[in-house]
C-alpha positions in Angstrom: -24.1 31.1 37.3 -23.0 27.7 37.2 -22.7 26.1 33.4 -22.9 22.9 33.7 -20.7 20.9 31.3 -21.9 18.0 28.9 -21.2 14.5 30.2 -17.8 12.8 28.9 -18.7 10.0 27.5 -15.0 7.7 27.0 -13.2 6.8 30.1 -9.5 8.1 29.2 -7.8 10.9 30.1 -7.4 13.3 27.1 -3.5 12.3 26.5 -4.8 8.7 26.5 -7.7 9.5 23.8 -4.7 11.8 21.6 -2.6 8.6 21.6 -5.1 6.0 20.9 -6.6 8.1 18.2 -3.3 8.6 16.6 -2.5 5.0 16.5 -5.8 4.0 15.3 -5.0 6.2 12.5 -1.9 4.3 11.8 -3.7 0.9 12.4 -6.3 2.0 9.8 -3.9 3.2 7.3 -2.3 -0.6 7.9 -5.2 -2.4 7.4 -6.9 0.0 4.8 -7.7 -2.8 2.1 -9.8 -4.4 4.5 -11.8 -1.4 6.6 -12.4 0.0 2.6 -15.2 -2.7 2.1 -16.6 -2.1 5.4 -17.4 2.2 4.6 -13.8 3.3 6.7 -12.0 5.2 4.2 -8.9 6.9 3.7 -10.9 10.0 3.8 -12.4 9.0 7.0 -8.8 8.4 8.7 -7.3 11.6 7.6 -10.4 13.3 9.1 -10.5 11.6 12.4 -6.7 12.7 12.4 -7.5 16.3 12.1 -9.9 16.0 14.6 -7.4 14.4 17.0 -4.6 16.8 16.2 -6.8 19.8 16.9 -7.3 18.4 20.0 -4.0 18.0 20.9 -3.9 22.1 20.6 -6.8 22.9 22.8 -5.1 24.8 25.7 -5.5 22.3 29.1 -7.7 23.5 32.0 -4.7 24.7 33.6 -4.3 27.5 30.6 -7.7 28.8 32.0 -7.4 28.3 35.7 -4.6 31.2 35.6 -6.4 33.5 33.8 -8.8 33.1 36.8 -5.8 33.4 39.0 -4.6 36.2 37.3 -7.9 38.0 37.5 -7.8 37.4 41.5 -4.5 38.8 42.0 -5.5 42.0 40.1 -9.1 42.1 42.1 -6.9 41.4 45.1 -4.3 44.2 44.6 -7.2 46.6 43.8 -9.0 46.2 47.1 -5.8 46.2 49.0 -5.3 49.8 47.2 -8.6 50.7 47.9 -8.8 49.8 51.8 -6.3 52.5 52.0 -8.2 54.9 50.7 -11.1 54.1 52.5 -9.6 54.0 55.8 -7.9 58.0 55.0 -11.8 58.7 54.3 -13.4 56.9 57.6 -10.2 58.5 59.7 -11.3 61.7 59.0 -15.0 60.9 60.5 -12.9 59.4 63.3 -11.3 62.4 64.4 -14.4 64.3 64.1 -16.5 62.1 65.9 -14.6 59.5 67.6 -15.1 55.7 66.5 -18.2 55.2 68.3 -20.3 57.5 67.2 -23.2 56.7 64.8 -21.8 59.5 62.4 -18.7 57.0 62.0 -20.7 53.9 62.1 -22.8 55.0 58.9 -19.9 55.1 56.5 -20.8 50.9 57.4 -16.9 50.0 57.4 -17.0 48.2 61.1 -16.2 44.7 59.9 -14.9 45.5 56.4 -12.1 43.2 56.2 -14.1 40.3 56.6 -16.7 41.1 53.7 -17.3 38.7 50.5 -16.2 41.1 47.9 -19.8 41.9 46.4 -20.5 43.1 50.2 -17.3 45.3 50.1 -18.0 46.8 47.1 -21.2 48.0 48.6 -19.5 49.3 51.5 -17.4 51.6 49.5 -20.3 53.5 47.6 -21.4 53.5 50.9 -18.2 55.6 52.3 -18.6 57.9 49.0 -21.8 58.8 49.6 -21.5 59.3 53.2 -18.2 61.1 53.1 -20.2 63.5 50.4 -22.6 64.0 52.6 -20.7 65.2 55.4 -17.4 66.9 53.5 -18.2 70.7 54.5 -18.3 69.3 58.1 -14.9 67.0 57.7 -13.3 69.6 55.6 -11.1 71.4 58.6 -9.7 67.4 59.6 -8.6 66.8 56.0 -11.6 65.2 54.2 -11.1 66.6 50.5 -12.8 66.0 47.3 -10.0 63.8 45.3 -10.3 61.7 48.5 -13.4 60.8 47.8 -13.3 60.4 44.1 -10.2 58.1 45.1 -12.6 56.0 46.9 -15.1 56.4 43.7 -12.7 55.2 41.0 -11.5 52.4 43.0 -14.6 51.2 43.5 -15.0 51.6 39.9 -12.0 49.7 39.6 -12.9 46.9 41.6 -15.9 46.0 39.9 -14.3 45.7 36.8 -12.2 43.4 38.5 -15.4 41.6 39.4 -16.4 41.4 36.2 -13.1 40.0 34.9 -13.4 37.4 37.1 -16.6 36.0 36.4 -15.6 36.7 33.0 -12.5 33.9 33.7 -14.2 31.8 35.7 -16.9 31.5 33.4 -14.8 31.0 30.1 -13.3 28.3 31.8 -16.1 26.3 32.4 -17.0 27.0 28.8 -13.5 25.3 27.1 -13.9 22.8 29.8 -17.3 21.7 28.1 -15.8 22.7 24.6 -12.8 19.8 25.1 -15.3 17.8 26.7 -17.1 17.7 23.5 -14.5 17.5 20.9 -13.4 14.7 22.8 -16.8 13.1 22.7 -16.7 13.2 19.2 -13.7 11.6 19.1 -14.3 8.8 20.6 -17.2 8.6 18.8 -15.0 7.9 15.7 -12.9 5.7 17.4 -15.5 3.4 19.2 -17.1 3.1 15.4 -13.7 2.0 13.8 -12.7 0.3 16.6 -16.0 -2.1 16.4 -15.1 -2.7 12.5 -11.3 -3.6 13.0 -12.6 -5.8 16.1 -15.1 -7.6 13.7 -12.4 -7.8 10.7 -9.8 -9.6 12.7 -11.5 -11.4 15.1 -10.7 -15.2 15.2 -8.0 -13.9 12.1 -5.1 -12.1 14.1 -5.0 -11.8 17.5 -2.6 -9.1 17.5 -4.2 -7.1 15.1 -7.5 -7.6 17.0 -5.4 -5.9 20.0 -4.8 -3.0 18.5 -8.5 -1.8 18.3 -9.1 -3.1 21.9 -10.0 0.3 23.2 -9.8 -0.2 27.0 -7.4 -3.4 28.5 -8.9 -6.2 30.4 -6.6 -4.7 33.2 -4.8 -1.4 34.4 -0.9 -0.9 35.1 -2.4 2.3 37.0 -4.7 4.7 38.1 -4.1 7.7 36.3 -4.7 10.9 38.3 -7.6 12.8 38.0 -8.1 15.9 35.4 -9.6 19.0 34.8 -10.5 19.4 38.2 -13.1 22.3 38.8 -14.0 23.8 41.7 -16.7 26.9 41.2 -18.8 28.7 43.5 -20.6 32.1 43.3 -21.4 34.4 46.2 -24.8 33.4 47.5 -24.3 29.4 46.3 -24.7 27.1 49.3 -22.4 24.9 47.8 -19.2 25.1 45.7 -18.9 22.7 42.5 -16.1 20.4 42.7 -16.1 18.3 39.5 -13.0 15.9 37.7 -13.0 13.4 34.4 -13.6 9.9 35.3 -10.8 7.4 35.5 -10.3 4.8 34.0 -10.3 1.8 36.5 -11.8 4.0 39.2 -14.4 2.8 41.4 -14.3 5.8 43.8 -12.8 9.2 44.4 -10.9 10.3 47.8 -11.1 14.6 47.6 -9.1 16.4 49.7 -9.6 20.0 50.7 -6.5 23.0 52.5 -8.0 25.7 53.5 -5.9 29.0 53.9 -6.3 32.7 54.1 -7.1 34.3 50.8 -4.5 35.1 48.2 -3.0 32.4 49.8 -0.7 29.3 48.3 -2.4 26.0 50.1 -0.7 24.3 52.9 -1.8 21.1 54.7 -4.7 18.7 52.6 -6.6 16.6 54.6 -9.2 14.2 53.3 -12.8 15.2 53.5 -14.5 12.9 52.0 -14.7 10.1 49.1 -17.3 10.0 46.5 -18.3 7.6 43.5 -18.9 10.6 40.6 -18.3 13.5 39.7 -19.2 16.1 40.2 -20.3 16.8 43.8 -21.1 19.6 45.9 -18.9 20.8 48.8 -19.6 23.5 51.8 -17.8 26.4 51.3 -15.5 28.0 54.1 -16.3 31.4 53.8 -13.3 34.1 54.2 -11.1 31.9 53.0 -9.4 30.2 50.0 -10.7 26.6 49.6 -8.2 24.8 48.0 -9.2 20.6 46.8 -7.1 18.2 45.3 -8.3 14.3 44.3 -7.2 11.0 44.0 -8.8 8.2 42.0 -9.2 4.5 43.8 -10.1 0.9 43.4 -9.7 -2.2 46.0 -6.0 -2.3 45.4 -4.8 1.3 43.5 -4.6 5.1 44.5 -3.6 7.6 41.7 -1.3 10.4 42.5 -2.4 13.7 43.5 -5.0 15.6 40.8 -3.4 19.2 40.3 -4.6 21.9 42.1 -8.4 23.7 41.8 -9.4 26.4 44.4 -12.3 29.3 44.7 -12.3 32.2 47.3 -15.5 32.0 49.3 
């Protein structure tokens, strides 16, 4: 199930927010006599620090993508295991009854290679349950008990890989609305004191006035997107492709590789540019959809966003 994250209200990436709210601390600290008067204390500063610096620690979204990559290649290696021991199960069938016959078509392994991994899953309790069925006849070609309970525990196996991976998939989107929100709160903080330093100085020191200017009248750069998300679910029409604003940004080119699974991408190619975030994208099923995004305006393109990819 999707969980759909809270909406990020500041338009800075979240090294830009750590080193803005850091300065303003300093700035703050500088100008203390005068934001005193106005309800900004030295309490208040030393808070907004903390709050900034815990921030800084809140693992990236790349922390949590590969725990979700880690939990593919483990749900990966398992079924590989297991297709072996389903095939020493089906062969048996095979030499009794020769591929075609509806004995053999009932274990339902035909087209097993190219099931979604729920559908696979099915197919194996299907091949115990058959193969139990018919063990006193497959007995003299090999079949045997521990082959089957191979089959079992791999199954068993496999859906806890399943279950890993949602778990991963999901706790990602989770921190990813978790640093969303701390950084909301943030900048909360730092639009209030930034409107009181803006009001002290104003028509009183330019420079100082500078220094709580919160976004410039103009941009060296497009940064490249972050915490790019793709997510999609078996049965989901769509997959979720989300990414933080940029600052500057007026439009958003997303570019998609698609390879076999377990895969490293290969070739991007550009299918399609959007105006926000997030949007929803056809999945290629069988294979690893791999995205990438770059930020635009009339006369900029950011780099490359890193990586995000989901197994359809």
């Amino acid at each position: 199930m999707n969980i759909k994250p809270p909406q990020r209200n500041y338009n800075l990436t979240d090294p830009e927010l750590i080193m803005f709210g850091y300065n303003l601390c300093q700035n703050i600290t500088r100008d203390q006599l005068q934001f005193t008067p106005r309800g900004v204390t030295a309490g208040n500063v030393t808070s907004l620090h903390a709050l900034v610096a815990a921030f800084e620690l809140f693992p990236q979204d790349s922390y949590y993508q590969a725990d979700v990559s880690i939990a593919v290649e483990a749900k990966d290696n398992t079924r590989s295991a297991l297709d072996v021991k389903v095939r020493d199960v089906v062969q048996c069938a095979i030499i009794k009854w020769g591929a075609d016959s509806p004995k053999v078509r009932k274990f339902g392994t035909s087209d097993i290679s190219k099931y979604t991994d729920k559908e696979y899953l099915t197919a194996c309790r299907q091949v115990v349950t058959t193969a139990t069925g018919y063990l006193a006849d497959l007995t003299p070609v090999g079949l045997t008990q521990p082959m089957i309970d191979a089959v079992s525990d791999g199954a068993d196996t496999f859906l806890s890989n399943l279950d890993d991976l949602n778990e991963a998939i999901t706790q990602r989107e989770i921190k990813k609305g978790e640093r969303i929100a701390d950084g909301n709160e943030i900048y909360s903080f730092v639009s209030q004191y930034c409107t009181v330093g803006k009001i002290i100085w104003d028509d009183v020191d330019e420079t100082k006035y500078n220094d709580y200017v919160i976004y410039p009248t103009s941009y060296p750069g497009l940064s490249k997107p972050q915490n790019v998300l793709a997510h999609w679910d078996p049965g989901d029409l769509a997959i979720t492709l989300s990414w933080d604003s940029v600052l500057g940004a007026t439009r958003y080119e997303v570019f998609v590789s698609i390879v076999a699974t377990g895969s490293p991408s290969g070739n991007y190619n550009l299918l399609n540019s959007f105006t926000s975030s997030p949007q929803m994208i056809p999945p290629v099923s069988g294979k690893r959809n791999y995205f990438k995004i770059k930020a635009k305006n009339d006369t900029q393109t950011s780099d490359y966003s890193d990586e995000a990819w989901v197994e359809c």
